[in-house]
C-alpha positions as CSV (number, residue, x, y, z in Angstrom):
1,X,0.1,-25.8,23.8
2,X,2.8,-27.0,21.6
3,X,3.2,-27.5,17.0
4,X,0.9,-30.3,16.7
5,X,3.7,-32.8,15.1
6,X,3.2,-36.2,13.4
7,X,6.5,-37.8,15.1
8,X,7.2,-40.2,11.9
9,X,7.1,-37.3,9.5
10,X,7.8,-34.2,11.1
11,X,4.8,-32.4,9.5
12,X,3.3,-29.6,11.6
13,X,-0.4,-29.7,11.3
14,X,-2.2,-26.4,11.5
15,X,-5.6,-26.6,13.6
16,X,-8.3,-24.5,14.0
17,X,-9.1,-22.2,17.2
18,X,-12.6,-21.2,18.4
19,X,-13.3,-19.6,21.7
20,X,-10.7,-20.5,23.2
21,X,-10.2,-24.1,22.0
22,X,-8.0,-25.9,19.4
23,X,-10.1,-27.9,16.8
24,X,-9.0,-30.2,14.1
25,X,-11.3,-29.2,11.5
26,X,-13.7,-31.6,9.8
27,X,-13.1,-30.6,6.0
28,X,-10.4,-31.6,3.7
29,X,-6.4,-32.0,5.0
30,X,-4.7,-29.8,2.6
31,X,-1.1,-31.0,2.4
32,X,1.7,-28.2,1.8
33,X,5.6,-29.2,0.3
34,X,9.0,-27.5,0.4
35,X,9.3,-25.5,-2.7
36,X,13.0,-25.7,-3.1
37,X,13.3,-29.4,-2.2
38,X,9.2,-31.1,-2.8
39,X,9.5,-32.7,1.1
40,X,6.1,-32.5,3.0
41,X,6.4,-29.8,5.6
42,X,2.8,-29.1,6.9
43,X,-0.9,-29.3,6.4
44,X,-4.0,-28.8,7.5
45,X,-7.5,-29.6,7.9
46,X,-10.2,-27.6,6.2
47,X,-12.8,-26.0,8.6
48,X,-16.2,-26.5,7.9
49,X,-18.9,-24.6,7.5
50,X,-20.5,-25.1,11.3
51,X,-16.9,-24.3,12.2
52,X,-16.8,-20.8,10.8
53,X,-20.5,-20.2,12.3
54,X,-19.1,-21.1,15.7
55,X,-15.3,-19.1,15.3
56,X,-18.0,-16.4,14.4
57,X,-20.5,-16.6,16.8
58,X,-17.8,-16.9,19.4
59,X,-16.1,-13.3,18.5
60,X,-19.9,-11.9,18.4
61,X,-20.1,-12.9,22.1
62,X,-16.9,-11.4,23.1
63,X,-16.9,-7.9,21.7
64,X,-19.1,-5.9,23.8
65,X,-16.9,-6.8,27.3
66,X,-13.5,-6.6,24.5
67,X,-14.9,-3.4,23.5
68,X,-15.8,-2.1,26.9
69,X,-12.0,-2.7,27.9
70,X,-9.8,-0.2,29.0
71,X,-7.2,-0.3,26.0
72,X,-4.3,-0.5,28.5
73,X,-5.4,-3.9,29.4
74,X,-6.1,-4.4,25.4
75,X,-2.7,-4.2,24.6
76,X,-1.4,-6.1,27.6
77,X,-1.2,-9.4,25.8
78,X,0.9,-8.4,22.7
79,X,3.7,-7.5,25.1
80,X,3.8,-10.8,26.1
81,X,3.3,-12.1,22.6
82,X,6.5,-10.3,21.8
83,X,8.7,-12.5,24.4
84,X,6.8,-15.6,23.2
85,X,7.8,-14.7,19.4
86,X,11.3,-14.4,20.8
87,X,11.1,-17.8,22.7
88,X,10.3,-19.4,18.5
89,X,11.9,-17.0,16.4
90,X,14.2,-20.1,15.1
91,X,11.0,-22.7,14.4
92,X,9.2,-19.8,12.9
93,X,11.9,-18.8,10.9
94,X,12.6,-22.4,9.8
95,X,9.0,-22.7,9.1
96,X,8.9,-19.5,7.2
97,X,12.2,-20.9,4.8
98,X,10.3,-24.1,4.1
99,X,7.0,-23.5,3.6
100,X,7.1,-20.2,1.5
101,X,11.2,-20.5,0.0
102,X,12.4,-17.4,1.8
103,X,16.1,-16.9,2.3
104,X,17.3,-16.7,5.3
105,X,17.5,-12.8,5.5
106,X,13.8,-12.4,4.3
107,X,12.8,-15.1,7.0
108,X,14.7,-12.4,9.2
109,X,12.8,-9.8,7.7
110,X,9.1,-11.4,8.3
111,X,9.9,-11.7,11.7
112,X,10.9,-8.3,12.1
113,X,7.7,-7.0,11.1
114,X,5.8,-9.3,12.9
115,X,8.0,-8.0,15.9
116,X,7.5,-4.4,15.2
117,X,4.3,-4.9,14.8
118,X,3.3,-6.2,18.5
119,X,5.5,-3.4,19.6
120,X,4.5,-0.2,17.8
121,X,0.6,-0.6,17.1
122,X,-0.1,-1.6,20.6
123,X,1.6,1.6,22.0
124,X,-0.4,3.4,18.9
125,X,-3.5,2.5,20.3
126,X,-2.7,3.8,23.4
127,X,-2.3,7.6,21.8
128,X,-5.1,6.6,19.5
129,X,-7.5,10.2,20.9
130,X,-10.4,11.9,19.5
131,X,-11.0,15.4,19.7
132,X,-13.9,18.3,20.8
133,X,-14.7,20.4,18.0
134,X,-17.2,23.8,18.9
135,X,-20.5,24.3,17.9
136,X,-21.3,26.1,14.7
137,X,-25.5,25.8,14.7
138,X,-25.3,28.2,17.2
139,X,-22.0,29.8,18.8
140,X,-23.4,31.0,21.9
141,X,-24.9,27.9,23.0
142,X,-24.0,25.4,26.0
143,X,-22.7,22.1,23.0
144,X,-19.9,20.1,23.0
145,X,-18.9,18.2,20.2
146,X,-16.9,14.9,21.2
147,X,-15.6,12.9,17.9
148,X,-14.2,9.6,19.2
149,X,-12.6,5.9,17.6
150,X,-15.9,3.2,18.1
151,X,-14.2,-0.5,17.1
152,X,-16.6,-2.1,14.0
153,X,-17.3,-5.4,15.6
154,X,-15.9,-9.2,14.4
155,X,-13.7,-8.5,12.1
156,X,-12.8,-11.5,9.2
157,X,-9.2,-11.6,8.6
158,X,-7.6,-13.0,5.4
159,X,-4.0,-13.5,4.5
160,X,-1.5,-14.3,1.8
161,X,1.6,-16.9,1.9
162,X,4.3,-14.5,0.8
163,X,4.5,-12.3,4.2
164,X,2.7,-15.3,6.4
165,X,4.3,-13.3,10.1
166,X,4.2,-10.0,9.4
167,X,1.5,-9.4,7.3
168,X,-1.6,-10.7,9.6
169,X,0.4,-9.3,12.9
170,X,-0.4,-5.8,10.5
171,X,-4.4,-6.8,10.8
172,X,-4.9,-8.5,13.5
173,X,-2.8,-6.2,15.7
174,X,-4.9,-3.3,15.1
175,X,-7.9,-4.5,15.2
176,X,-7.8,-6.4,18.4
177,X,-6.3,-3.6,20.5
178,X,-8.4,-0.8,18.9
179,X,-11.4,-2.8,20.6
180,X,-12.4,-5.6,17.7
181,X,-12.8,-9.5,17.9
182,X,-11.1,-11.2,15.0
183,X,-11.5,-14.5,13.3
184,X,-8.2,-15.1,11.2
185,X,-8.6,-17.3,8.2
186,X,-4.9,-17.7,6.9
187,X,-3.6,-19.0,3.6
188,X,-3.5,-22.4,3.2
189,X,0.5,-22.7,1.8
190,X,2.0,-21.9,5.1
191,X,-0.1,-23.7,7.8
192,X,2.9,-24.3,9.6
193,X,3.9,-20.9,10.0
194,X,0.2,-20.0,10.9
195,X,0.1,-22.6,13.5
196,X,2.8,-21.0,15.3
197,X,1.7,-17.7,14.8
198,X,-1.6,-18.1,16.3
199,X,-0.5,-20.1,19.3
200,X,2.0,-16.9,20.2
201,X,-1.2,-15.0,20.1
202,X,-3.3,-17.7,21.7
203,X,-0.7,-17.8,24.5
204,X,-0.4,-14.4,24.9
205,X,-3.9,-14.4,27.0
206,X,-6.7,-13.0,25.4
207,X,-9.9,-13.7,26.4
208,X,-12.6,-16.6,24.9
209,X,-13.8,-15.4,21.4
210,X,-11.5,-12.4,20.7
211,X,-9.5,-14.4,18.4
212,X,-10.4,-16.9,16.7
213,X,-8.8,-18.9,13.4
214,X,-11.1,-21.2,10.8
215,X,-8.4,-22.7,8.4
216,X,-9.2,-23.5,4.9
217,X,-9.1,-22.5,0.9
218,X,-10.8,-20.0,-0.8
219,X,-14.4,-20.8,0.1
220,X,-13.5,-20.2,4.1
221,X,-12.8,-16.7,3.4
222,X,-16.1,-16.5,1.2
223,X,-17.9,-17.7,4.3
224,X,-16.7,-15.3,6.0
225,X,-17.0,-11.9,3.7
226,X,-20.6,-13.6,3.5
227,X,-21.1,-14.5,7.2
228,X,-24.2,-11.9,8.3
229,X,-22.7,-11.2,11.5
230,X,-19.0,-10.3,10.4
231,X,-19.0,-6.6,10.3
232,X,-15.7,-5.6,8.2
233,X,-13.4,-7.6,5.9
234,X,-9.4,-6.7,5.7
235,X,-7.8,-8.9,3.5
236,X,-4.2,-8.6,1.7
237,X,-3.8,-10.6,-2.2
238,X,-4.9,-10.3,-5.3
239,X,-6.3,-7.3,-6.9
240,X,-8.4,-10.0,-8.4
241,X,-9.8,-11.6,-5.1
242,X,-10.4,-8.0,-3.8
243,X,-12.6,-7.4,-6.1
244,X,-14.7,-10.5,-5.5
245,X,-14.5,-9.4,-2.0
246,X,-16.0,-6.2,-2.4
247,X,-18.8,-7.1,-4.4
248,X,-19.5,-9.7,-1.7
249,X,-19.1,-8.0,1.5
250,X,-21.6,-5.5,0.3
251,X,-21.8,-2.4,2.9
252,X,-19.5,-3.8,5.5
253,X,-16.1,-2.0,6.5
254,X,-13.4,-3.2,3.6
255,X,-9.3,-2.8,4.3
256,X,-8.3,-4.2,0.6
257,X,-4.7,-4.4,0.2
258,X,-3.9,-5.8,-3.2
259,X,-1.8,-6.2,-6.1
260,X,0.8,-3.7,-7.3
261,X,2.4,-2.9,-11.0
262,X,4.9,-0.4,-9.5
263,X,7.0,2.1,-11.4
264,X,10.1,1.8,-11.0
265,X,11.7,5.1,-12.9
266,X,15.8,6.1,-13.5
267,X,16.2,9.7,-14.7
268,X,19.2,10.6,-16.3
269,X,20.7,11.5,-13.5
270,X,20.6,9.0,-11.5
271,X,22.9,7.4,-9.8
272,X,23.4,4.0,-11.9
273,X,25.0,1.9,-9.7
274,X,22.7,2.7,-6.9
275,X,19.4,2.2,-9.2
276,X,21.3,-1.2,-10.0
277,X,21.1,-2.0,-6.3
278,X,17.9,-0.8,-5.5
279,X,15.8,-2.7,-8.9
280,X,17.9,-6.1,-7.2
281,X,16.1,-5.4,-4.2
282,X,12.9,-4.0,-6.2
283,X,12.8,-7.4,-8.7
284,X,14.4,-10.5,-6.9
285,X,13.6,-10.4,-3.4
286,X,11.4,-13.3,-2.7
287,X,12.1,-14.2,-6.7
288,X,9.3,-11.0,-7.1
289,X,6.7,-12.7,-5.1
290,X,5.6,-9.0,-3.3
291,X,3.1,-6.8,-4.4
292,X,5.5,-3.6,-4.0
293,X,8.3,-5.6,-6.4
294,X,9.7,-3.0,-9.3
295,X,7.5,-4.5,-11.9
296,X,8.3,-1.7,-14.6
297,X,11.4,-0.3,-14.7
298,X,11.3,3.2,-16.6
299,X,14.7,4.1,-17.7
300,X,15.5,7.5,-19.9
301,X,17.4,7.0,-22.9
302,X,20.5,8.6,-21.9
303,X,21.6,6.0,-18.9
304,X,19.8,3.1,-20.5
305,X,22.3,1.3,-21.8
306,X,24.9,0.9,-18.6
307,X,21.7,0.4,-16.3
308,X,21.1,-2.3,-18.4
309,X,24.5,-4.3,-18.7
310,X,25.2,-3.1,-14.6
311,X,21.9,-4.9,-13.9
312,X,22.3,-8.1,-16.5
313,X,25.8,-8.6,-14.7
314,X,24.1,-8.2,-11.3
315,X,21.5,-10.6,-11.6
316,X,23.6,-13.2,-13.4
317,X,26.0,-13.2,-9.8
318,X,22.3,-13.7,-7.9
319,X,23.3,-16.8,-5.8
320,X,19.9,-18.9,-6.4
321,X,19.1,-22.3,-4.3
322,X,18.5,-23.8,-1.3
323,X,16.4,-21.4,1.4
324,X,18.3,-23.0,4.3
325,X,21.7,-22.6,2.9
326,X,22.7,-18.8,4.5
327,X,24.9,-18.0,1.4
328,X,21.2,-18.3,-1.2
329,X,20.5,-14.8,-2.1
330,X,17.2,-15.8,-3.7
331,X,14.7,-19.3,-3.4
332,X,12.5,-20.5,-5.5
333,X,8.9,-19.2,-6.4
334,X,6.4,-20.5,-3.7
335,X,3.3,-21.9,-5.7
336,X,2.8,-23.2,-9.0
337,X,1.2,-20.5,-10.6
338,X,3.6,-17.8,-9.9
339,X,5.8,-19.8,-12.2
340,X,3.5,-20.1,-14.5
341,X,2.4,-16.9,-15.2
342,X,6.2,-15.8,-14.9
343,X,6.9,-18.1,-17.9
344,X,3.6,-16.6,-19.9
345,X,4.4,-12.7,-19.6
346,X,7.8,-13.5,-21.1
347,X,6.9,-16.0,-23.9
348,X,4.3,-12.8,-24.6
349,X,6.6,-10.4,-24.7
350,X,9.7,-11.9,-26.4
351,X,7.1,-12.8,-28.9
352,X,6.2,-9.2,-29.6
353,X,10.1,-8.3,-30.1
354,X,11.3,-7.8,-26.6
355,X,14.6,-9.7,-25.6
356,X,16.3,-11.5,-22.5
357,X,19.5,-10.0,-22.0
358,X,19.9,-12.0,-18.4
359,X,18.6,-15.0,-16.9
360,X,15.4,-17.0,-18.3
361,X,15.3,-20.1,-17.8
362,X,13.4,-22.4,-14.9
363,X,14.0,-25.6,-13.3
364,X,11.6,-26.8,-11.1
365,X,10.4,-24.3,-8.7
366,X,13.7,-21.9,-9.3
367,X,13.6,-19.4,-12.3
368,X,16.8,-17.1,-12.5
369,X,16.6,-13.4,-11.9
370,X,16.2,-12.3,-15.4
371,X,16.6,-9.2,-17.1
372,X,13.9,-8.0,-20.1
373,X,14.6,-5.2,-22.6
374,X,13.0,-3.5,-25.7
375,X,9.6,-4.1,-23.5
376,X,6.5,-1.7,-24.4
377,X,3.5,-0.4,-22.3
378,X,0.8,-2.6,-24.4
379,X,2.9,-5.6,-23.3
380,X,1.0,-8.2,-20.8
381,X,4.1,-7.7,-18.4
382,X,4.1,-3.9,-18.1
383,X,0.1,-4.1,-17.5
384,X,0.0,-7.3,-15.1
385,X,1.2,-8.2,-11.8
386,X,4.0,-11.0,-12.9
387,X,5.1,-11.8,-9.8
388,X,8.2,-13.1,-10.5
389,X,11.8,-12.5,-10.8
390,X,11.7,-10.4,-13.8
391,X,13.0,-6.6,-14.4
392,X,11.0,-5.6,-17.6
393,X,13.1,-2.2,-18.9
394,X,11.0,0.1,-20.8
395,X,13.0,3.2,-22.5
396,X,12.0,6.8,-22.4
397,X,13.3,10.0,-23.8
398,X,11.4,13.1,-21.5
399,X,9.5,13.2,-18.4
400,X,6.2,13.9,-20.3
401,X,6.5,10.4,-21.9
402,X,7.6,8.6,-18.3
403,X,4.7,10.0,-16.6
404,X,2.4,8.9,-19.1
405,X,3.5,5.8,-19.1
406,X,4.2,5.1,-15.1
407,X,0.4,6.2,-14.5
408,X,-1.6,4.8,-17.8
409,X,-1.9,1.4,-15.3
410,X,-4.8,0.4,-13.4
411,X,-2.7,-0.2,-10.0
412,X,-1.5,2.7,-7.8
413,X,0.6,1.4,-5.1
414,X,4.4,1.7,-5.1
415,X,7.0,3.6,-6.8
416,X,9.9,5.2,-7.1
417,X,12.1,7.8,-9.0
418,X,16.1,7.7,-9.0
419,X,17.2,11.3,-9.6
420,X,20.0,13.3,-8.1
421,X,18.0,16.8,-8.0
422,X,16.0,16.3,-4.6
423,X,13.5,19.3,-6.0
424,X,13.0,16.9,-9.2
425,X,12.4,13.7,-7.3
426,X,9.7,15.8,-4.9
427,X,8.1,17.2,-8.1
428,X,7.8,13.6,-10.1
429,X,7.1,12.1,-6.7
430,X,3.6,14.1,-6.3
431,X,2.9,13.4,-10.3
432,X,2.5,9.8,-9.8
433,X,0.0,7.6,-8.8
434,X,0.7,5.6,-6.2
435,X,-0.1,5.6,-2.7
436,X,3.8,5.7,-1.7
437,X,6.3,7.1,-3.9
438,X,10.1,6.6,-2.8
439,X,12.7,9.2,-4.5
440,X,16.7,6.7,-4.3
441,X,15.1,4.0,-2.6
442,X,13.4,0.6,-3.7
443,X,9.8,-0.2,-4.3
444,X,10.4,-2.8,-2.0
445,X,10.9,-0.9,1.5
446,X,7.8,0.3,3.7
447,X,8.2,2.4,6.9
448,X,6.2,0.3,9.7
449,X,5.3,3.5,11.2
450,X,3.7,5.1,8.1
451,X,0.0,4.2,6.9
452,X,0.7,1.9,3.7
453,X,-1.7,1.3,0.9
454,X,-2.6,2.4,-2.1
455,X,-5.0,4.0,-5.3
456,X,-6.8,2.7,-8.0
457,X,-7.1,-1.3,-7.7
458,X,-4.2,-1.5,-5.5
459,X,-6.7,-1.5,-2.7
460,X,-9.1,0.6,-0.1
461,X,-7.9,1.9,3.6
462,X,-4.4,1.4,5.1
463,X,-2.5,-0.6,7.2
464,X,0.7,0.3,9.7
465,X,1.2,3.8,11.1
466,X,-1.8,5.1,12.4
467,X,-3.4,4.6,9.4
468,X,-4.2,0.7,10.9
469,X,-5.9,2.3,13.4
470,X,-8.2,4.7,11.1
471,X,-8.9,1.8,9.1
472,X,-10.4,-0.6,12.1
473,X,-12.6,1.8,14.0
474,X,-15.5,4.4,13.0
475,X,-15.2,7.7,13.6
476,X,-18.4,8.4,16.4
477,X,-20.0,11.9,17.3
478,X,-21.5,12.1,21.1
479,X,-22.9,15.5,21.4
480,X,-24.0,16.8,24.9
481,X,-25.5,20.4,25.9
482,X,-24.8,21.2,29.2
483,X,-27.6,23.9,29.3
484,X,-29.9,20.8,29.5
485,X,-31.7,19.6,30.9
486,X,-32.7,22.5,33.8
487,X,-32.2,21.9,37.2
């Protein structure tokens, strides 16, 4: 079926999908807006609670003959999910532009992970094996040991706005073809994009109950974390929300992906000009809205001073505007309180002596790429997630003092460390804390073929790579003795 589309308006309307079955949910219509230019674009109505019993109780039904299915027939449908993706690339990356304020490149990129995503963790799955391990009770006996991948069960799915392609094709990929059902709650700013999303994966052909969407605020995920039959939660936002999560779920399988306060470190010898690049990449890209963004940037004494005026001059040329106009390098924040808490971390930390040397100032939705010196650790923006479009520069003098500094944070999830000497950037790479440390590249790049994730309240499991796979199934021992029984 096609975008549910209110002809006078335009406005795609995001609808539910249980067992097989689109539903207009009988809760609250959210209504979602253009960032960049305040015109309606979508909406949505609300789920209500007998929904999410039924989206659940659907999936429940469905796993034992999904788990029982050869994966080769599993991963059947994601192939064709990739040619459907390709049949809507330009409504989903319209969509994508409006409802969130990506450029046009980062549109691109969204789509490209949802691509790669479809493609790779299918064919994953597929090379997904166990392993026989000997005896060790007693050697001489007749045991095999077979450790093998058992799927967890219904599996609730929760999703941010910032990534709203590629980051559920990095859950719900996995978990379907490793033998899970899935009920997909996605974030209620982009219900347009989630729309088209789940009827690629509708039309792709799985059967009744595998996958299933409730749609919905806040208290739609809780039902779900809190739903008795759900067996594992993944969900990707807010450090803050994660933990709510966990304490929630209880015992049940948790893949927490959350918020990041990544270190962003230039030694002194660096290459400036490419640290420059990398830190426009790290801080502006989607105005700062991604929890891998360069949210410190470390920079020794010695090359502070030119990073600083390369950078000020760099984000000053930042083209800012209009998503759907090709030549915008960066839009505008997506929601409300991403501004918001952009504007407070720098009213608290010019206020305790640190200065704007680039940028600062807001209109509407849009706030300029700025650039923040003289910024200390005790700051609220070097302990905080701001993100926004900021580059907060905090000086050092030795490598003792950066590497106090880059770890004394409660997130561990991106970094990187710009530093000629490929022996010095493996060193300071292993020293820090983060689950993926990048030695000349930006915070903001992660390989789609790698596990991704990270330490300390940056989250639990992994996604991508075959660490997706890890994450959505249990490891299960069969043991059999061939000595027995007698014949």
């Amino acid at each position: 079926m096609g975008v549910v589309t209110a002809a006078e308006q335009g406005v795609v309307a995001a609808r539910s999908y249980l067992n097989g079955e689109w539903v207009t949910g009988g809760g609250e219509e959210i209504e979602v807006k253009n960032p960049a230019t305040g015109k309606l674009v979508s909406r949505l109505n609300s789920s209500t609670a007998e929904e999410v019993v039924a989206a659940v109780a659907a999936a429940r039904e469905a796993r034992r003959a999904w788990a029982a299915t050869p994966v080769a027939v599993r991963i059947e449908p994601f192939r064709r999910a990739v040619d459907l993706v390709e049949s809507r690339r330009d409504e989903l990356k319209a969509m994508i532009c409006q409802e969130v304020g990506k450029t046009q490149a980062e549109a691109d990129d969204d789509i490209f992970g949802l691509l790669a995503n479809f493609l790779h963790t299918p064919e994953d799955a597929l090379r997904h094996a166990g392993k026989i391990v000997p005896p060790t009770w007693t050697p001489n006996s007749k045991r095999r040991v077979l450790i093998t991948h058992a799927p967890v069960g219904v599996v609730a799915v929760m999703s941010p706005w910032n990534f709203p392609a590629a980051i559920p094709s990095e859950m719900i990929t996995p978990a379907i073809a490793s033998g899970n059902v899935v009920v997909w709650k996605p974030s209620e700013w982009t219900p347009g994009t989630s729309q088209i999303l789940a009827e690629i994966i509708a039309d792709a052909g799985f059967p009744k109950g595998v996958f299933n969407v409730v749609q919905g605020r806040g208290n739609i995920g809780a039902q779900l974390v809190e739903h008795p039959e759900t067996d594992m939660v993944a969900f990707v936002g807010s450090t803050a929300t994660g933990e709510v999560i966990a304490r929630a779920a209880g015992i049940k399988k948790l893949l927490l992906e959350l918020g990041g306060n990544g270190p962003f470190v230039v030694m002194e010898d660096a290459d400036v000009e490419a640290a420059v690049e990398a830190t426009v990449e790290g801080a502006f890209y989607l105005a700062g809205q991604v929890c891998t963004a360069a949210e410190r940037l470390l920079v020794h004494d010695a090359v502070h001073d030119d990073f600083v005026a390369a950078l000020a001059d760099r984000a000053r040329t930042l083209k800012v505007g209009d998503p759907m106009d090709a030549a915008t390098e960066m839009g505008p924040l997506t929601v409300q309180s991403s501004l918001d808490k952009t504007i407070a971390h720098l009213g608290d930390a010019t206020g305790q002596g640190a200065e704007i040397v680039a940028g600062g100032s807001h209109h509407d939705l849009f706030h300029d790429p700025t650039v923040l010196v003289d910024v200390t650790p005790e700051m609220a923006i070097a302990r905080e997630e701001t993100f926004g479009p900021v580059a907060p520069v905090i000086r050092f003098s030795s490598e003792e003092e950066m590497l106090r500094i880059a770890n004394d944070s409660d997130y561990g999830l991106t970094g990187a460390i710009f530093t000629k000497s490929l022996e010095r950037g493996w060193e300071l790479a292993e020293q820090i804390d983060c689950g993926t440390v990048h030695v000349n590249e930006t915070t903001n790049y992660w390989e789609l073929l790698a596990p991704f994730g990270g330490m300390k309240k940056s989250g639990i499991g992994r996604v991508l790579g075959d660490g997706a796979l890890e994450s959505f199934t249990n490891s299960k021992q069969i043991t059999y003795d061939r000595a027995r029984p007698k014949a």
